[in-house]
C-alpha positions in Angstrom: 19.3 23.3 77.1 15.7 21.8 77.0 14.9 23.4 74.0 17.9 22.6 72.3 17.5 19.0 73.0 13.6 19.0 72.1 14.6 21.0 68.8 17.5 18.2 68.1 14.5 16.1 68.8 12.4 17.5 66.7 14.9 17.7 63.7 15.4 14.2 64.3 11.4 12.8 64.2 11.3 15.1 61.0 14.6 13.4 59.0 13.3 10.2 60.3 9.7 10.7 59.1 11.0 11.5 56.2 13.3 9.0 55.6 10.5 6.3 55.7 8.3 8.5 53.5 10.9 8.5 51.4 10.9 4.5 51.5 7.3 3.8 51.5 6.9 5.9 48.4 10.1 4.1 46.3 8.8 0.5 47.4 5.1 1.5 46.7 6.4 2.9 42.9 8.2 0.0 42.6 5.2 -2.8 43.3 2.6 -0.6 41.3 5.4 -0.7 37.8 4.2 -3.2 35.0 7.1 -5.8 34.8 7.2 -4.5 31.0 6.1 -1.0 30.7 9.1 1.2 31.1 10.0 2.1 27.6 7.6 0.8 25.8 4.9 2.7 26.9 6.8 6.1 26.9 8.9 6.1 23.2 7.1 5.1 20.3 8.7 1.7 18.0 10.5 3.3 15.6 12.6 2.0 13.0 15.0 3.9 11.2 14.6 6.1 8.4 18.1 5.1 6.9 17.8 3.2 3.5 20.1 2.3 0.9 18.7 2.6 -2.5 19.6 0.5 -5.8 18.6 1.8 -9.3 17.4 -0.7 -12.1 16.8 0.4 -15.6 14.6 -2.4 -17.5 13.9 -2.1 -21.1 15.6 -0.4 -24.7 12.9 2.7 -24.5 10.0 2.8 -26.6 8.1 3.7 -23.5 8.6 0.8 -21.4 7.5 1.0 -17.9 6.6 -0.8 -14.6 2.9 -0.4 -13.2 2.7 -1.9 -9.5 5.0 -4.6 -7.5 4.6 -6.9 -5.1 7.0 -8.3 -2.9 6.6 -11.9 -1.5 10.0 -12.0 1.0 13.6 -10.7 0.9 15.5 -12.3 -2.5 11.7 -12.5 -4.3 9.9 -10.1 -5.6 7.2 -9.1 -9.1 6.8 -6.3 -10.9 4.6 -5.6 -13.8 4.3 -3.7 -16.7 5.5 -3.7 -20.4 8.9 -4.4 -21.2 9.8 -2.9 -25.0 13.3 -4.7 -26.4 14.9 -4.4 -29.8 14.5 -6.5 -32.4 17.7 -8.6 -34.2 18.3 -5.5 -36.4 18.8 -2.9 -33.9 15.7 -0.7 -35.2 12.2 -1.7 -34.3 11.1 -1.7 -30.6 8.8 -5.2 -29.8 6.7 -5.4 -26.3 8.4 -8.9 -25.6 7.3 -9.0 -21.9 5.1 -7.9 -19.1 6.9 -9.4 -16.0 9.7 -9.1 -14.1 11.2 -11.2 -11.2 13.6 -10.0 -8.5 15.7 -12.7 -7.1 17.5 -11.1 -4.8 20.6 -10.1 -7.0 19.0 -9.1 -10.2 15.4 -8.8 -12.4 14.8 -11.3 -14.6 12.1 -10.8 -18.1 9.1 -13.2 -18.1 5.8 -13.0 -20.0 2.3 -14.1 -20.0 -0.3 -14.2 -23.2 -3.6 -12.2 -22.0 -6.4 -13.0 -23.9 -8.6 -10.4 -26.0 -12.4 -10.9 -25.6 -15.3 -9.8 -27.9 -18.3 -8.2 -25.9 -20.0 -11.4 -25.2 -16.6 -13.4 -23.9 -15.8 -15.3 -26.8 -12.1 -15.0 -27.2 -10.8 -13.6 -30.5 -7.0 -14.0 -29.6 -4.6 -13.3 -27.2 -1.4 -10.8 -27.0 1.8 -10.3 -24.5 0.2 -6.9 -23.7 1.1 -4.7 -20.9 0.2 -5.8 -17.5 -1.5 -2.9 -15.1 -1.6 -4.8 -11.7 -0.7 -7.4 -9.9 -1.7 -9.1 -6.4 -0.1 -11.8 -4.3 -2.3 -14.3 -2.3 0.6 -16.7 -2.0 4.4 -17.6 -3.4 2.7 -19.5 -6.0 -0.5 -17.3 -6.8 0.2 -14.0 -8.2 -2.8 -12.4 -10.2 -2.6 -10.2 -12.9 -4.1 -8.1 -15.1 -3.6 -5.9 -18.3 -6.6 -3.7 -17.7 -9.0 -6.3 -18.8 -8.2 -10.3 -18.7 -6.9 -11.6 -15.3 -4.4 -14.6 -15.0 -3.7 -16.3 -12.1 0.1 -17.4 -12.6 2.8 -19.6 -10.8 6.0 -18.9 -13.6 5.5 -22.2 -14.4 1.9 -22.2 -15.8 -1.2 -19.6 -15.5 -4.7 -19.7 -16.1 -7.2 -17.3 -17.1 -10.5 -16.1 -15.3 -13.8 -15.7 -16.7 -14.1 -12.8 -18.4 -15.5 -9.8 -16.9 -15.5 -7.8 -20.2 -19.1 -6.8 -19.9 -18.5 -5.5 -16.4 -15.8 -3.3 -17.6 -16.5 0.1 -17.6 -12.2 1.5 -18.0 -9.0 -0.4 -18.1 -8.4 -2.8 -14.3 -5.9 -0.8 -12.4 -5.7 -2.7 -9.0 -6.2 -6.3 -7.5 -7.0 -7.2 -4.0 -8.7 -9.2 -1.7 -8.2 -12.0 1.6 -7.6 -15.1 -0.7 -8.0 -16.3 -4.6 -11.4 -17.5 -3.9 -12.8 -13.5 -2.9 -11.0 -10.8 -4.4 -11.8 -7.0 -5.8 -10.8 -5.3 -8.9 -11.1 -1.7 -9.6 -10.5 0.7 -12.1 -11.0 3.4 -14.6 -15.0 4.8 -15.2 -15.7 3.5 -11.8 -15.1 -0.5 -12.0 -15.9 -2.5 -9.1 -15.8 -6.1 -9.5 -15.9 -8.8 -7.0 -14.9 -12.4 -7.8 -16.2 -14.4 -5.5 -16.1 -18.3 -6.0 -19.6 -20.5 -5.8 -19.9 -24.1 -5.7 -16.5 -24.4 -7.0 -16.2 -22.1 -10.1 -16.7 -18.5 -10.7 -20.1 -16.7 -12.5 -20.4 -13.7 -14.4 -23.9 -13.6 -12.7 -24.9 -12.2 -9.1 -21.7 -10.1 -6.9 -19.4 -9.3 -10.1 -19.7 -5.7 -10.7 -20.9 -3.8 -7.8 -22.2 0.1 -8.9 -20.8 2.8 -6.6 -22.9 5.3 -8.8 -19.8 6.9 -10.0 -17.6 7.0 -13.6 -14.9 8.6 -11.6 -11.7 6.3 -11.9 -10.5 4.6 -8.9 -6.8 4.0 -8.7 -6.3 1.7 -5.4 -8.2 -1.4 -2.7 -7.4 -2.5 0.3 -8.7 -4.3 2.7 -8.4 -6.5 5.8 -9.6 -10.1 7.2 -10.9 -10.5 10.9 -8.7 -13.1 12.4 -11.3 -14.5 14.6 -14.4 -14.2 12.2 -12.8 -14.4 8.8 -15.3 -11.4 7.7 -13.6 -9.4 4.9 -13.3 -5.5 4.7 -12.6 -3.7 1.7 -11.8 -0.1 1.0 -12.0 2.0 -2.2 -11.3 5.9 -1.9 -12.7 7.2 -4.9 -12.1 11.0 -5.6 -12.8 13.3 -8.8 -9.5 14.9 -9.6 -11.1 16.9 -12.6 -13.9 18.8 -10.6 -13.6 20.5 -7.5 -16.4 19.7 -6.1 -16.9 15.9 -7.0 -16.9 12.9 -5.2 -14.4 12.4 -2.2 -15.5 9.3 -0.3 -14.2 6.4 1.3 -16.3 3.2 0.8 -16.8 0.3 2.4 -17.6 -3.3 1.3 -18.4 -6.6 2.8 -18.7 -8.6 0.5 -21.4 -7.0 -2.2 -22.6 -4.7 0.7 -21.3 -1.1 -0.1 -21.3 1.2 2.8 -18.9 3.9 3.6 -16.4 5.7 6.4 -16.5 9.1 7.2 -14.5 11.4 5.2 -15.0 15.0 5.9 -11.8 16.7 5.7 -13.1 17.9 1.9 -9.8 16.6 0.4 -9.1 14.0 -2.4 -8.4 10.7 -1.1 -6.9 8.2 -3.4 -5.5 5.7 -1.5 -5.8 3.7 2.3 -3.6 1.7 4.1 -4.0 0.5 8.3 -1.9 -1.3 10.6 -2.8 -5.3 10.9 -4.8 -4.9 14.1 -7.3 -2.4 12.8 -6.5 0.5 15.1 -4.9 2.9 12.7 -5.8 4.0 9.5 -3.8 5.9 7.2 -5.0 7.9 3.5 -3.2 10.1 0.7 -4.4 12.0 -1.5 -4.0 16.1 -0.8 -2.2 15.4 2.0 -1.6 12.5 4.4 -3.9 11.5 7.2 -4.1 9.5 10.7 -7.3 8.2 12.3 -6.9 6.3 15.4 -10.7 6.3 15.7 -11.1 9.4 16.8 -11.7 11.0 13.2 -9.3 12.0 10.5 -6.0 14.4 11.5 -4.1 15.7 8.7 -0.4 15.0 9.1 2.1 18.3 8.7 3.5 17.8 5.1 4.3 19.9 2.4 0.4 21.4 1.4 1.8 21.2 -2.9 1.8 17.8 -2.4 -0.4 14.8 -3.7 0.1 11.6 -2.6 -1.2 8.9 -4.9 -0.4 5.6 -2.9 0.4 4.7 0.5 1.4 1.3 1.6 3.3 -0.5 4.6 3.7 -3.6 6.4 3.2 -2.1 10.7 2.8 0.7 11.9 6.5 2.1 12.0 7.5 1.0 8.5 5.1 2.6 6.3 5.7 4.6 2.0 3.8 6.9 0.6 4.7 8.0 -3.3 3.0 11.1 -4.8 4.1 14.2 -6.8 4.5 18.0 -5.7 1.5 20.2 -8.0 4.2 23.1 -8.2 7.0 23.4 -11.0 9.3 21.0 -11.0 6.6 18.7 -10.2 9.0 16.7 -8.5 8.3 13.1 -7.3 7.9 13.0 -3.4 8.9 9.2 -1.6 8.1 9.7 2.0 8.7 6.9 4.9 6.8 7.3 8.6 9.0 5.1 11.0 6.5 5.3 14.2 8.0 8.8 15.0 8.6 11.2 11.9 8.2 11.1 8.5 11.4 11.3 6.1 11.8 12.5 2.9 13.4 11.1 0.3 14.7 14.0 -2.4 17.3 11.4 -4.1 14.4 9.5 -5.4 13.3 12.3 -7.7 13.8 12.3 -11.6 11.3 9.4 -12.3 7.8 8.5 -12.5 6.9 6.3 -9.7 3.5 4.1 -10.6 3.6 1.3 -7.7 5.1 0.8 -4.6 5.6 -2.5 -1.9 6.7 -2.4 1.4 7.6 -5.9 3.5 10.4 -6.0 6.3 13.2 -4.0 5.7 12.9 -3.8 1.8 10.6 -1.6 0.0 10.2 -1.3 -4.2 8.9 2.1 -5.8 8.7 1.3 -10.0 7.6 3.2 -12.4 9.8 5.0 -15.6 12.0 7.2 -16.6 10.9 8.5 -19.7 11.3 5.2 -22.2 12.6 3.0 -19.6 11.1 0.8 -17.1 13.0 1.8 -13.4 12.9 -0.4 -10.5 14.0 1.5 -7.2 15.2 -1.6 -4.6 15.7 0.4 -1.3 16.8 -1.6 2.1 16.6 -0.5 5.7 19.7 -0.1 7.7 18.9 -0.3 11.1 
């Protein structure tokens, strides 16, 4: 009967023991949580991967098409390019604009004159010829370019920049920089400049054209702007797509100082993109690739592809736009939404040239053959 009761006893002290354990551990768990960790810090952000897509056709033919976009919010948006229309008979094909505005419902034609420079910058005349690029600083600043005059243009009015024509090694393929006062340009034959603004007007003297030492095109910019310093970063991935073992790089500028990032995956990289707080980076080119500054990891894609431009507004919302090297040569649209990347096969059966991505809206444009096509798609969470 003793040992009954001490084993009853014993039973007891255990379930009891445990019981507080059991306590002590759940309240201890409890105090050590973060007030806002739970799911955040277990599931990525994502967004979703659901878009509807509208399909605009600009232009009679004659090789019309749109070269890059920008979007400034929801119902506004430019896209850029050469617009060909028929004349009052019906026959002849006339490049009548190089603009076109999205307002939210529809696209709407505009034009600007770009001047034509002789050598030594006198101008000889000017022409509504097509536009290659264009860069938002602001609603009312949007800079463009038709491979060799830039404009800075409001709708209302637009002015031209000094002429960089001596610079000018190819046609001006992309615009960008932190403000109107410091901004890059790149393009065919290696081009590099950098406008930079002095005492109130702009040289053609010291920081224009910057030599990388290459005449291999470059295709894309991109950059970012410290918030607490102001110091501006630029990137230019610059990669020879004729010879297999040419240039690959990644450089670096600040300013006029050209440096460079590591790039040793021996891929071509033709275009960078990274999230607003500088953590992640992201290129295309042979592939897509992620460095969260621990080097460069490929991301698993389809290994025909080639990825010409990657853009995006955070780190779950971001496009890439390239082509797949194997018959049909197909036009790939891909979108990463913090989890997965999605394919969009729909898209192909066009040419895609430029792409923007802001919010829930992004705005692939390129052509069809002889007609300009705008592709409007719009997330559905």
């Amino acid at each position: 009967m003793n040992q009954i009761c001490s084993r009853k006893r014993l039973l007891n002290c255990l379930l009891c023991s445990t019981f507080i354990l059991s306590l002590f551990l759940i309240f201890t768990f409890e105090s050590c949580k973060s007030p806002t960790s739970p799911t955040s810090n277990i599931l990525p952000d994502t967004t979703s991967n659901n878009y509807e897509w509208q399909t605009f056709i600009l232009g009679d033919g004659n090789s019309s098409m749109l070269n890059d976009v920008t979007i400034i919010n929801d119902s506004l948006a430019y896209a850029v390019g050469g617009i060909y229309l028929k004349d009052s008979t019906g026959q002849n094909y006339q490049l009548d604009y190089n603009i076109a505005k999205w307002d939210g419902r529809s696209w709407q034609l505009k034009r600007v004159a770009y001047n034509i420079y002789n050598y030594n910058c006198t101008v000889a005349g000017n022409f509504f010829g097509m536009s290659t690029a264009i860069f938002s600083f602001d609603p009312n600043n949007q800079f463009l370019t038709d491979g060799e005059d830039i404009i800075d243009w409001n709708e209302t009015s637009y002015s031209h920049y000094p002429c960089i024509d001596p610079f000018i090694k190819g046609a001006l393929l992309r615009i960008w920089g932190a403000n109107k006062e410091k901004f890059y340009v790149v393009g065919r034959g290696g081009t590099l400049i950098y406008y930079t603004n002095e005492n109130g007007y702009y040289t053609n003297e010291q920081g224009k054209s910057i030599d990388l030492g290459t005449s291999t095109d470059i295709f894309s910019v991109w950059g970012t702007t410290d918030a607490k310093t102001g110091e501006t970063t630029a990137y230019v991935p610059v990669s020879d797509l004729i010879n297999v073992n040419g240039i690959k790089k990644i450089f670096k500028l600040n300013g006029t100082q050209v440096d460079s990032i590591q790039w040793n995956t021996g891929k071509n990289v033709l275009s960078v993109w990274g999230t607003p707080d500088g953590s992640t980076m992201y290129a295309a080119g042979d592939g897509l690739f992620e460095n969260k500054g621990n080097g460069w990891e490929e991301i698993p894609f389809d290994t025909n592809t080639r990825f010409f431009e990657i853009r995006g507004d955070k780190s779950n919302n971001i496009f890439a736009r390239g082509i797949r090297l194997v018959p049909p040569l197909d036009e790939v649209v891909a979108h990463y939404n913090g989890s997965s990347w999605h394919e969009y096969p729909e898209l192909s059966g066009f040419y895609y040239y430029g792409i923007a991505v802001k919010g829930k809206t992004v705005i692939i444009v390129g052509e069809n053959g002889n007609q300009a096509v705008a592709l409007i798609g719009r997330r559905i969470d």
